[in-house]
LUMRO-914736 format. One line per field, with one value per residue: chain; z, y, x of N, C-alpha, C, O in turn. Coordinates in steps of 0.05 Angstrom, whole numbers. Layout:
<pts>
cadena <- [A|...];
n.c3 <- [Z|...];
n.c2 <- [Y|...];
n.c1 <- [X|...];
ca.c3 <- [Z|...];
ca.c2 <- [Y|...];
ca.c1 <- [X|...];
c.c3 <- [Z|...];
c.c2 <- [Y|...];
c.c1 <- [X|...];
o.c3 <- [Z|...];
o.c2 <- [Y|...];
o.c1 <- [X|...];
</pts>
This chain:
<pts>
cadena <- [A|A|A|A|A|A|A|A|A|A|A|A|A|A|A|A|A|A|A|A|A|A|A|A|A|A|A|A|A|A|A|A|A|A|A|A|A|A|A|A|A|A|A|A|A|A|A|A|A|A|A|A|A|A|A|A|A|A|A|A|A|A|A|A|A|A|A|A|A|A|A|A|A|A|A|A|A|A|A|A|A|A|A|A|A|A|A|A|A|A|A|A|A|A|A|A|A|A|A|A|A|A|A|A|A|A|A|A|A|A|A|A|A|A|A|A|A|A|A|A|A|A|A|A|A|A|A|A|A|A|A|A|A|A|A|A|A|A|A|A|A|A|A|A|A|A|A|A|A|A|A|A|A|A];
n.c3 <- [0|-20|-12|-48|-84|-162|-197|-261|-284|-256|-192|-131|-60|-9|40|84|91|118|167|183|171|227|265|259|272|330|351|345|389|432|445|462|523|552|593|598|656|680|724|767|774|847|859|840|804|816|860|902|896|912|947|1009|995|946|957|989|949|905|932|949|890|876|907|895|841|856|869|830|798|834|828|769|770|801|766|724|755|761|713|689|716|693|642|654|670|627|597|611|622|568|513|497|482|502|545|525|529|579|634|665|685|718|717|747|805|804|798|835|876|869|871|924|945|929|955|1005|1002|998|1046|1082|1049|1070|1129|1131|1118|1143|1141|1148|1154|1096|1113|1096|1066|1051|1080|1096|1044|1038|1069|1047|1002|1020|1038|1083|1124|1158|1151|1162|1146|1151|1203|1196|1219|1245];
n.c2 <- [-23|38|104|148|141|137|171|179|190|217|242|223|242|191|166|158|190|233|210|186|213|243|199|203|249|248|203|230|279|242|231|280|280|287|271|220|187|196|177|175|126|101|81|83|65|87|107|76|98|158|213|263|305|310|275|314|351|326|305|360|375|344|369|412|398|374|409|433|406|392|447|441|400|423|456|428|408|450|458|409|419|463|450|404|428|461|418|388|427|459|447|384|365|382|341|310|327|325|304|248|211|235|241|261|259|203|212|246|217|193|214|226|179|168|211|190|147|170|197|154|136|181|166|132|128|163|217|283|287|307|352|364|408|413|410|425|419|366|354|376|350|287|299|325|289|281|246|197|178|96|62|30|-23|-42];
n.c1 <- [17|8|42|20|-41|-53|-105|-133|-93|-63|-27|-50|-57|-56|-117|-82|-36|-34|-42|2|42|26|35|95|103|81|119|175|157|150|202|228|214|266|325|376|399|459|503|560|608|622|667|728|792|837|829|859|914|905|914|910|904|876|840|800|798|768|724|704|695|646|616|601|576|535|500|495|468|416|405|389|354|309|291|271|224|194|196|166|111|92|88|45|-5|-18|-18|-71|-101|-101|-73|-59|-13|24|38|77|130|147|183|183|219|258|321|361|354|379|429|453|439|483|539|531|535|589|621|611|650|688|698|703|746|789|775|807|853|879|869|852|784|732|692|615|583|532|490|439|410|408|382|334|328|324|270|265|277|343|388|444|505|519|544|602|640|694];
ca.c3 <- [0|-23|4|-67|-119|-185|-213|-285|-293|-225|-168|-109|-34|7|64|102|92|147|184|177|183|256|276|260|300|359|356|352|405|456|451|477|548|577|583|600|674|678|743|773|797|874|879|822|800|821|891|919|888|921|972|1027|979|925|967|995|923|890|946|944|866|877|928|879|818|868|872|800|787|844|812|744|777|816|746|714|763|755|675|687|733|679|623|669|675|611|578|620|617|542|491|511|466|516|567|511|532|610|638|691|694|741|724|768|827|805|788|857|902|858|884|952|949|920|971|1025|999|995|1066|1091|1048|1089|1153|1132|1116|1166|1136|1149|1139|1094|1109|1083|1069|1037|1105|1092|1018|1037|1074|1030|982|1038|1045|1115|1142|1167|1147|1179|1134|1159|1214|1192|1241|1240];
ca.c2 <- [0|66|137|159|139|140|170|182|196|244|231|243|240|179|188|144|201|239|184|170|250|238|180|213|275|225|194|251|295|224|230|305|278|281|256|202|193|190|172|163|108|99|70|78|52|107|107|71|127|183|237|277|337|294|259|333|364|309|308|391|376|339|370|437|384|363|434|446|381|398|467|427|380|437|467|402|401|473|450|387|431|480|428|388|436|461|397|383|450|475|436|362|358|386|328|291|341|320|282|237|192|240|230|285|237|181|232|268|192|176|234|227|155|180|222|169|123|187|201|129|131|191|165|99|140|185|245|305|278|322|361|374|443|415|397|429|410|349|357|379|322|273|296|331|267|279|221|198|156|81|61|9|-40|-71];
ca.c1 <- [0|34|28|7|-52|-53|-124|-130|-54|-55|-26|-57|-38|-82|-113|-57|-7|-41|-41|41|53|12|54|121|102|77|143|188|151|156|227|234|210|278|350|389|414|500|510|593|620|625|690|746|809|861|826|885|932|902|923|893|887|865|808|789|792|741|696|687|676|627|587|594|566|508|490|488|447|397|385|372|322|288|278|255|203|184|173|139|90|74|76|31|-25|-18|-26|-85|-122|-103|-63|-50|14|46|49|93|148|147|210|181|244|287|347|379|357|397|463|457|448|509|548|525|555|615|636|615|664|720|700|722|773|799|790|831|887|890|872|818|755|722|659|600|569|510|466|409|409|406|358|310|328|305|242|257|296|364|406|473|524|526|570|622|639|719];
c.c3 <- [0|-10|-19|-74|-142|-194|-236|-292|-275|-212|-135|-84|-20|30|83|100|118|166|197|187|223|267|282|280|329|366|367|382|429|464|464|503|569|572|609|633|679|697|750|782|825|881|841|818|817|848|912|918|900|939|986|1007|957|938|971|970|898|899|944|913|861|894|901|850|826|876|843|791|813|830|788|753|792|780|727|720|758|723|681|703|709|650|626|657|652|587|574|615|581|521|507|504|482|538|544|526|567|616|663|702|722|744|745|790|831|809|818|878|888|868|907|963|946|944|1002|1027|1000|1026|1085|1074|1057|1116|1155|1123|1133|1166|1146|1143|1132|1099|1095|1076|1055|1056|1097|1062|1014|1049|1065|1013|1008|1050|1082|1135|1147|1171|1155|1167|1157|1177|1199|1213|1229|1218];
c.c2 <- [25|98|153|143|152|150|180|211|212|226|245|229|214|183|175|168|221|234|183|195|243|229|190|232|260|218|206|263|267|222|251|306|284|268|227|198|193|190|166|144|113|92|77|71|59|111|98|90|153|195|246|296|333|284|290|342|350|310|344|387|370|345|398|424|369|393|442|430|387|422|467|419|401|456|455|405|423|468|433|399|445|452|409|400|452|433|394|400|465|462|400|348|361|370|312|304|346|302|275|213|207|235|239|273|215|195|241|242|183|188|226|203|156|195|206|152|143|184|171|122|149|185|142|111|164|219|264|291|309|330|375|393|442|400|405|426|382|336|356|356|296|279|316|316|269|255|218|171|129|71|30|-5|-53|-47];
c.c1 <- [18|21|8|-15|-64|-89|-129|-109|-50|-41|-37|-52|-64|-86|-87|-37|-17|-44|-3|46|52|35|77|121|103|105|163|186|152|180|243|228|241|306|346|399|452|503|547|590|626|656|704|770|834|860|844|910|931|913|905|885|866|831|788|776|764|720|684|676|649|604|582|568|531|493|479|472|427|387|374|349|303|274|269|224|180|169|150|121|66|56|57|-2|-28|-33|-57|-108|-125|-91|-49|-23|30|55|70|124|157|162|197|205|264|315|374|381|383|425|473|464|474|532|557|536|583|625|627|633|695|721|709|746|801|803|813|862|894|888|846|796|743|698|642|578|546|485|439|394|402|382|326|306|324|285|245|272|318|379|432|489|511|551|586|639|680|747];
o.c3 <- [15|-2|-14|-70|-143|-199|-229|-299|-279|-215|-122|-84|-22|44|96|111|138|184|218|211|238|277|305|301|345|387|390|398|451|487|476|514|593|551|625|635|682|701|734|799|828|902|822|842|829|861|935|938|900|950|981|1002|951|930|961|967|881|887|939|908|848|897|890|843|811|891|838|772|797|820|781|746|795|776|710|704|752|713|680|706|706|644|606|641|656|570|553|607|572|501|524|515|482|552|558|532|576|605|682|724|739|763|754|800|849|825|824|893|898|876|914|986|962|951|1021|1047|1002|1035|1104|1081|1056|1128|1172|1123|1132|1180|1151|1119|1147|1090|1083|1082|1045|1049|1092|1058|992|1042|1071|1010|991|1071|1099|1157|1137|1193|1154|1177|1176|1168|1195|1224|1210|1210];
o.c2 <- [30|107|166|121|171|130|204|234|226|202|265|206|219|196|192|162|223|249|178|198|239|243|189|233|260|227|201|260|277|213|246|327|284|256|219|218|168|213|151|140|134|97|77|68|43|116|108|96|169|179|240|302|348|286|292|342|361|314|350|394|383|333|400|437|359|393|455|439|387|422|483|429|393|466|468|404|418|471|438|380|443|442|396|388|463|433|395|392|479|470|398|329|348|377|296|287|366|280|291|201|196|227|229|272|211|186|243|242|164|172|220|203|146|184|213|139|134|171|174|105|141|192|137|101|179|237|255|285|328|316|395|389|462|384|389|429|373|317|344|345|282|269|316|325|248|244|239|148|135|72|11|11|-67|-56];
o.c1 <- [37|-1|-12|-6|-79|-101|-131|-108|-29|-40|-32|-43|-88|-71|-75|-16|-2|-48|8|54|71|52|84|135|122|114|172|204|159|184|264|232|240|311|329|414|456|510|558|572|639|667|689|777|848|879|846|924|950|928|882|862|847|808|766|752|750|699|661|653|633|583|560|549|513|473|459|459|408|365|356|327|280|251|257|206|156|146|126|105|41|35|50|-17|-49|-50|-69|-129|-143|-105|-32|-13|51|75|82|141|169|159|197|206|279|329|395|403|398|442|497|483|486|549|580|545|599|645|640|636|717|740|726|763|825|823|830|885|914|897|824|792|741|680|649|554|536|467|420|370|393|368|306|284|313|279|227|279|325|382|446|486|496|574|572|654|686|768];
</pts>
Protein backbone atom coordinates (compact mmCIF):
# COMPACT_ATOMS: atom_id res chain seq x y z
CA UNK A 1 0.00 0.00 0.00
CA UNK A 2 1.69 3.30 -1.15
CA UNK A 3 1.41 6.85 0.20
CA UNK A 4 0.33 7.97 -3.33
CA UNK A 5 -2.59 6.94 -5.97
CA UNK A 6 -2.64 6.98 -9.25
CA UNK A 7 -6.21 8.50 -10.65
CA UNK A 8 -6.48 9.11 -14.24
CA UNK A 9 -2.68 9.81 -14.63
CA UNK A 10 -2.74 12.19 -11.27
CA UNK A 11 -1.32 11.53 -8.42
CA UNK A 12 -2.85 12.13 -5.45
CA UNK A 13 -1.91 12.02 -1.68
CA UNK A 14 -4.09 8.94 0.36
CA UNK A 15 -5.67 9.38 3.19
CA UNK A 16 -2.85 7.19 5.10
CA UNK A 17 -0.37 10.04 4.61
CA UNK A 18 -2.07 11.96 7.37
CA UNK A 19 -2.05 9.20 9.19
CA UNK A 20 2.06 8.49 8.84
CA UNK A 21 2.66 12.48 9.15
CA UNK A 22 0.59 11.90 12.79
CA UNK A 23 2.71 9.00 13.78
CA UNK A 24 6.05 10.65 13.01
CA UNK A 25 5.11 13.73 14.99
CA UNK A 26 3.86 11.26 17.93
CA UNK A 27 7.13 9.71 17.81
CA UNK A 28 9.41 12.56 17.61
CA UNK A 29 7.54 14.73 20.27
CA UNK A 30 7.82 11.20 22.79
CA UNK A 31 11.33 11.51 22.56
CA UNK A 32 11.70 15.23 23.84
CA UNK A 33 10.49 13.91 27.42
CA UNK A 34 13.91 14.07 28.83
CA UNK A 35 17.51 12.80 29.17
CA UNK A 36 19.46 10.08 30.01
CA UNK A 37 20.71 9.64 33.71
CA UNK A 38 25.00 9.52 33.88
CA UNK A 39 25.51 8.60 37.16
CA UNK A 40 29.64 8.15 38.66
CA UNK A 41 30.99 5.42 39.87
CA UNK A 42 31.24 4.93 43.71
CA UNK A 43 34.48 3.50 43.96
CA UNK A 44 37.30 3.90 41.12
CA UNK A 45 40.45 2.59 40.00
CA UNK A 46 43.05 5.35 41.03
CA UNK A 47 41.31 5.36 44.57
CA UNK A 48 44.27 3.55 45.97
CA UNK A 49 46.59 6.33 44.41
CA UNK A 50 45.11 9.16 46.03
CA UNK A 51 46.17 11.85 48.60
CA UNK A 52 44.64 13.85 51.35
CA UNK A 53 44.33 16.84 48.96
CA UNK A 54 43.23 14.69 46.23
CA UNK A 55 40.41 12.95 48.35
CA UNK A 56 39.43 16.65 49.77
CA UNK A 57 39.62 18.20 46.17
CA UNK A 58 37.03 15.45 44.50
CA UNK A 59 34.80 15.38 47.31
CA UNK A 60 34.33 19.56 47.19
CA UNK A 61 33.82 18.82 43.30
CA UNK A 62 31.35 16.97 43.84
CA UNK A 63 29.37 18.50 46.38
CA UNK A 64 29.72 21.86 43.97
CA UNK A 65 28.32 19.21 40.92
CA UNK A 66 25.40 18.14 43.40
CA UNK A 67 24.50 21.72 43.58
CA UNK A 68 24.38 22.29 39.98
CA UNK A 69 22.33 19.04 39.35
CA UNK A 70 19.84 19.90 42.22
CA UNK A 71 19.26 23.33 40.59
CA UNK A 72 18.59 21.34 37.20
CA UNK A 73 16.11 19.01 38.85
CA UNK A 74 14.40 21.87 40.78
CA UNK A 75 13.89 23.35 37.28
CA UNK A 76 12.74 20.11 35.71
CA UNK A 77 10.13 20.04 38.16
CA UNK A 78 9.20 23.67 37.74
CA UNK A 79 8.66 22.50 33.75
CA UNK A 80 6.97 19.37 34.36
CA UNK A 81 4.48 21.54 36.64
CA UNK A 82 3.72 24.02 33.96
CA UNK A 83 3.81 21.41 31.15
CA UNK A 84 1.56 19.41 33.46
CA UNK A 85 -1.23 21.79 33.77
CA UNK A 86 -0.90 23.07 30.56
CA UNK A 87 -1.32 19.86 28.89
CA UNK A 88 -4.24 19.17 31.01
CA UNK A 89 -6.12 22.49 30.83
CA UNK A 90 -5.17 23.77 27.11
CA UNK A 91 -3.13 21.80 24.56
CA UNK A 92 -2.50 18.10 25.55
CA UNK A 93 0.71 17.88 23.29
CA UNK A 94 2.29 19.30 25.79
CA UNK A 95 2.45 16.41 28.36
CA UNK A 96 4.63 14.53 25.56
CA UNK A 97 7.40 17.06 26.60
CA UNK A 98 7.36 16.00 30.48
CA UNK A 99 10.52 14.12 31.90
CA UNK A 100 9.04 11.83 34.53
CA UNK A 101 12.19 9.62 34.72
CA UNK A 102 14.36 11.99 37.05
CA UNK A 103 17.36 11.48 36.21
CA UNK A 104 18.95 14.23 38.42
CA UNK A 105 17.84 11.85 41.37
CA UNK A 106 19.83 9.05 40.25
CA UNK A 107 23.13 11.60 39.39
CA UNK A 108 22.84 13.38 42.83
CA UNK A 109 22.42 9.62 45.12
CA UNK A 110 25.47 8.80 42.92
CA UNK A 111 27.40 11.68 44.19
CA UNK A 112 26.25 11.35 47.60
CA UNK A 113 27.77 7.76 47.47
CA UNK A 114 30.75 8.99 46.01
CA UNK A 115 31.78 11.10 48.53
CA UNK A 116 30.77 8.46 51.24
CA UNK A 117 33.21 6.17 49.97
CA UNK A 118 35.99 9.33 49.77
CA UNK A 119 34.99 10.06 53.32
CA UNK A 120 36.08 6.46 54.57
CA UNK A 121 38.67 6.53 52.38
CA UNK A 122 39.96 9.53 54.46
CA UNK A 123 39.50 8.25 57.66
CA UNK A 124 41.54 4.95 56.61
CA UNK A 125 44.34 6.98 55.80
CA UNK A 126 44.49 9.24 58.28
CA UNK A 127 43.58 12.24 56.78
CA UNK A 128 40.90 15.27 57.43
CA UNK A 129 37.75 13.88 56.97
CA UNK A 130 36.11 16.10 54.69
CA UNK A 131 32.97 18.03 55.47
CA UNK A 132 30.02 18.70 54.14
CA UNK A 133 28.43 22.15 53.43
CA UNK A 134 25.52 20.76 51.86
CA UNK A 135 23.30 19.85 55.25
CA UNK A 136 20.44 21.46 54.58
CA UNK A 137 20.47 20.52 50.92
CA UNK A 138 20.32 17.44 51.86
CA UNK A 139 17.92 17.83 53.71
CA UNK A 140 15.52 18.94 51.50
CA UNK A 141 16.39 16.08 49.11
CA UNK A 142 15.26 13.67 51.90
CA UNK A 143 12.12 14.79 52.23
CA UNK A 144 12.87 16.54 55.77
CA UNK A 145 14.79 13.35 57.11
CA UNK A 146 18.21 13.94 58.35
CA UNK A 147 20.28 11.03 57.37
CA UNK A 148 23.65 9.92 58.93
CA UNK A 149 26.20 7.79 56.70
CA UNK A 150 26.32 4.06 57.95
CA UNK A 151 28.50 3.06 60.70
CA UNK A 152 31.08 0.47 59.58
CA UNK A 153 31.94 -1.98 62.06
CA UNK A 154 35.95 -3.55 62.02
Amino acid sequence: MGLFIQKDNKTVPSASLPAAALLCCAIALSSCGGREAHPIASTNVGDSRMDCGGISREFEANERQILVTVKERSQAQGKNVILGATGVLLFWPALFFMDPKSPEKVEIDALRNRNQVLTELARSRKCPVPKSQLGEVYKKLDGGVKTTPAKRDG
